[in-house]
N, C-alpha and C positions, 0 to 999 in steps of 0.2 A: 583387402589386406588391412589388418588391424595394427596399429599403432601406439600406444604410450601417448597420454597429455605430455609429458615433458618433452619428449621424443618433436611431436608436433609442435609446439611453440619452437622447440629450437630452430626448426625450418622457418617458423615465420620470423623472427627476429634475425636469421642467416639470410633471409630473403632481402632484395631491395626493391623489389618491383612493385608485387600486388600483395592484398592479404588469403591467407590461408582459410579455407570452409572444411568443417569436417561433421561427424555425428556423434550425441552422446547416445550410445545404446544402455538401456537398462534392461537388465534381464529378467527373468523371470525367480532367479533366488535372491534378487535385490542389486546386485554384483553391475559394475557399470564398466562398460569398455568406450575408449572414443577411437573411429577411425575414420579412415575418407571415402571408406564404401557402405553399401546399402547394410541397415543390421543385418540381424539373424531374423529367422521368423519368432513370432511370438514375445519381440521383445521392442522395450518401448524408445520409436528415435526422438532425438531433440535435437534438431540441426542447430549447429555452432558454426563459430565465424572469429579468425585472430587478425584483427585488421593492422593495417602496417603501423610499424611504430614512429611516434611525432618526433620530428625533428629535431636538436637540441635546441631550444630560445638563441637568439642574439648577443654577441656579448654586449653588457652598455655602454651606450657611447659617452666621450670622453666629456666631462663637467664642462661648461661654457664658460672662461673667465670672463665677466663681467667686471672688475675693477680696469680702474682707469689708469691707461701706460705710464708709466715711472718719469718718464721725460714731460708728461702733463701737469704731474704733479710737482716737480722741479720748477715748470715755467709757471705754477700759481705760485707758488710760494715766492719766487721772484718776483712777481707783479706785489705781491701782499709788501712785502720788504721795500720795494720802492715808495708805494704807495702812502706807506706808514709814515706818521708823523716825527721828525725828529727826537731823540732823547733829549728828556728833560735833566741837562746837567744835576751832579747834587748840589749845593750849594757848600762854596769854599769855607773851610774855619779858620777865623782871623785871632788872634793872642795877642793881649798887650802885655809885653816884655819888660822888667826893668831888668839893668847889671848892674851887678854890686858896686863897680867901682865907678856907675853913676848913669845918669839919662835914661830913657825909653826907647821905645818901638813897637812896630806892629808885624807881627808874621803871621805865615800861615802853618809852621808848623811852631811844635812848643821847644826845639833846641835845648833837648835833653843834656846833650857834650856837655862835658864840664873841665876845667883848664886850672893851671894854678900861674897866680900871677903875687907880687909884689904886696905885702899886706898894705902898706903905707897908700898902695891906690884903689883898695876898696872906702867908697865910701859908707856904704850902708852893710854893716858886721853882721847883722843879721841872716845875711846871703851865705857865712863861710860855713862850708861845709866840712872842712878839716884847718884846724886853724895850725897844725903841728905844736900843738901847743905855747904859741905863744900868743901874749895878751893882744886880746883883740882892739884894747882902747887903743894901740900904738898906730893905728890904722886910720886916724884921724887928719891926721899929716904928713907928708914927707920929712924924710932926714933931713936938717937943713947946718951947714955951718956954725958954729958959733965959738964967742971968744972960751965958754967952757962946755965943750964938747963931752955929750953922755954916750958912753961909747954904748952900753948896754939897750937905752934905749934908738939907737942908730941900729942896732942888729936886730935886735926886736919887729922893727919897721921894715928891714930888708928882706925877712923872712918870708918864704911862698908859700901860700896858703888855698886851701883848692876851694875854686869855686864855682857857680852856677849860675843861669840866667832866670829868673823867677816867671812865669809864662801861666795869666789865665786866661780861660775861653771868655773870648765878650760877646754877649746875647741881649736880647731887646733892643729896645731902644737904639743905645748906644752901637748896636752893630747895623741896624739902618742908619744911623748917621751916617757911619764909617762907608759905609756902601752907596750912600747916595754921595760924599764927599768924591768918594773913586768915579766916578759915572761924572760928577762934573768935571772933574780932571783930567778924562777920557773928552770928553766934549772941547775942551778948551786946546787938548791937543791935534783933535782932529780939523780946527778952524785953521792951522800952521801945516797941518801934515801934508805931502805930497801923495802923488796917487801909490806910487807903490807902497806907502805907509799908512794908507787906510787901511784894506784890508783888514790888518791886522788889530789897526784900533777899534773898527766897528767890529770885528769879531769880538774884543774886552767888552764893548759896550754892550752887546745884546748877552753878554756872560751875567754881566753885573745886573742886567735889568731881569734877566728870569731868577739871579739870588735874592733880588728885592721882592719880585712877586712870590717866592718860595719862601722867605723868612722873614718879612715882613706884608702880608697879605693886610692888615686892616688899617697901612697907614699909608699916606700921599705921596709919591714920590718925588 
């Protein structure tokens, strides 16, 4: 029985078992038939063979994560964070202050606020920042009594006038003074202080001693 190539592959691909053998005959007007019996006479066989068909491949297996568990990396980072040396505070900025209506001081910020008080008790006029227009000289003195009384400049004097506290940065030098002054003062109070008030002083003290190594590095302490 003769067969069709297409015919016959479909059997072998329908198939699940074995592969399929068949013949190519050629004829004799050139003409080629394949089938699974002996040719015809006088025409030429070429034994053929449709062996089974492979497999499908594997699907691939799934990527190996190889990073390290989330909770590993949480407990270095923990250790690194303990491990690590304390910050190094910045070091505090000190301002010497005067007020207008007289003395100094030392802060650490520059006490921008500004107030209105009494013109008669500034001393230094150069501080008003609004004088409400009244003369600044009258600011030299308070109102005081007398047997002829200037009533003009008695109001002049009583006048409020806005003012300010003058505040600059102190550096060099003069701010390692300030800094070692603090530090012995810190010392002097921790030879009186009791235990629960150390703490708190040796904590000022190792404050002031890393501002000295921070802002004054090439001098003695």
């Amino acid at each position: 029985m003769q067969r069709s190539l297409g015919l016959l592959m479909m059997f072998a691909l329908a198939g699940s078992a074995s592969a399929i053998s068949f013949q190519e005959c050629i004829l004799a007007d050139g003409s080629k038939i394949f089938t699974d019996q002996p040719c015809p006479k006088n025409a030429k066989e070429l034994p053929r063979f449709i062996a089974d068909p492979k497999p499908p491949p594997p699907p691939p297996a799934d990527p190996v994560d190889t990073a390290a568990p989330p909770t590993e990396v949480a407990n270095t980072d923990e250790e690194t964070r303990k491990n690590a040396p304390p910050p190094v505070p910045k070091p505090r900025k000190r301002y010497r202050c005067i007020r207008p209506e007289g003395g100094d001081y030392v802060s650490n910020t520059t006490h921008d606020e500004t107030r209105w008080v009494p013109l008669w008790k500034v001393e230094r006029p150069n501080l008003i920042l609004d004088s409400g227009g009244a003369d600044v000289q009258a600011a030299k003195r308070p109102p005081v009594a007398s047997a002829k009384p200037n009533p003009e400049k008695a109001e002049a004097s009583s006048r409020l006038v806005l003012v300010r506290d003058q505040c600059l940065l102190v550096t060099g030098s003069e701010l390692c003074t300030m800094i070692r002054t603090e530090r012995r003062q810190v010392e002097e109070k921790l030879a009186a202080a009791s235990e629960s008030q150390r703490p708190q002083l040796e904590a000022e003290g190792n404050q002031l001693d890393l501002e000295f190594v921070a802002s004054c590095k090439t001098q003695t302490p």
